[in-house]
N, C-alpha and C positions, 0 to 999 in steps of 0.2 A: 667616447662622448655620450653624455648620458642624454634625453632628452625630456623635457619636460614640459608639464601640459599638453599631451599628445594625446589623450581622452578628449572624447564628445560625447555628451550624455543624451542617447535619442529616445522621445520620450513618446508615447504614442497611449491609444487606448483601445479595448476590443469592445468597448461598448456592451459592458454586460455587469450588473451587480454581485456580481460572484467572478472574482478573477480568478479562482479554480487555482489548481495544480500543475505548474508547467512542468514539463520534461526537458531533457537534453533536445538541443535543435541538434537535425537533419539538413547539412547543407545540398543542393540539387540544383542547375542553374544558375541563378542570379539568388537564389532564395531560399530564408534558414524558413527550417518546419518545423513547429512545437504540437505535441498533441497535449491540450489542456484538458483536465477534467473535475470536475465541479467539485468545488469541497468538499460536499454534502453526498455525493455522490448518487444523487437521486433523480438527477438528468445527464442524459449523453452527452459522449465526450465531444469532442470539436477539436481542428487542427486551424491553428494560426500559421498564418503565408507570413513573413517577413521579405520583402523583397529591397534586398541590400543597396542596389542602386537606387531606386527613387524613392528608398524609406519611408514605403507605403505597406499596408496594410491589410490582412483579408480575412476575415473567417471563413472556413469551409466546413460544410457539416460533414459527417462522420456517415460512411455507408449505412446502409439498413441493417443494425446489429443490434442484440439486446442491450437491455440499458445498463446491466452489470459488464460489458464486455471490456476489455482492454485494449492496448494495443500501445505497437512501438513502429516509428516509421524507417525507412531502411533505403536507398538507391540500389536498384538493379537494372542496366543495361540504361544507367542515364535517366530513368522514371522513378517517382519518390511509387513505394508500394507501401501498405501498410497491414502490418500482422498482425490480427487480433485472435483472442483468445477469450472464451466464456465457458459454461457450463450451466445446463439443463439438464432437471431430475436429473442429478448425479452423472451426467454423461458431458465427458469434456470435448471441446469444438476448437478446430485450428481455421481460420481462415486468411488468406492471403489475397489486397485488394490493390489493384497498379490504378494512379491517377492519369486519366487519360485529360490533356489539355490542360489548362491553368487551374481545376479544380472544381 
């Protein structure tokens, strides 16, 4: 039995002139996590909360890291963490940051 019209298109906004680059969501909880980053790439990144049951919305800023730094988010032991990666005068940086609380 095939089913159709089983799509709901939820539409929401992050309130920002630059809707950036999203990545893969990070499901955690109730809640997907995208780390966006600005087209231009000339301001830091920011992670979008999607929170699946009440299809609401959040931005959370980005730890205190350079403004070229990356990052991909990841669940360990039930906590979204997030891995970033930069480099200063030639020397490369791993950091690993666990969100404590809703963000």
């Amino acid at each position: 039995m095939m089913l159709l019209n089983s799509w709901r298109e939820v539409v929401f906004s992050v309130g920002s002139n630059d809707p950036g680059n999203w990545f893969a969501a990070t499901f955690c909880g109730q809640c997907l996590y995208f780390v966006v980053t600005s087209w231009n790439f000339e301001s830091l990144s920011w992670i979008v909360c999607f929170d699946v049951k009440t299809e609401s919305l959040r931005k959370i800023q980005f730890p205190s890291v350079p403004v070229e730094a990356r990052g991909n988010l990841v669940v360990l032991n039930g906590c979204i963490h997030l891995c970033v990666s930069y480099t200063i005068n030639k020397e490369n940086y791993r950091n690993l940051w666990r969100m404590d609380g809703d963000g």
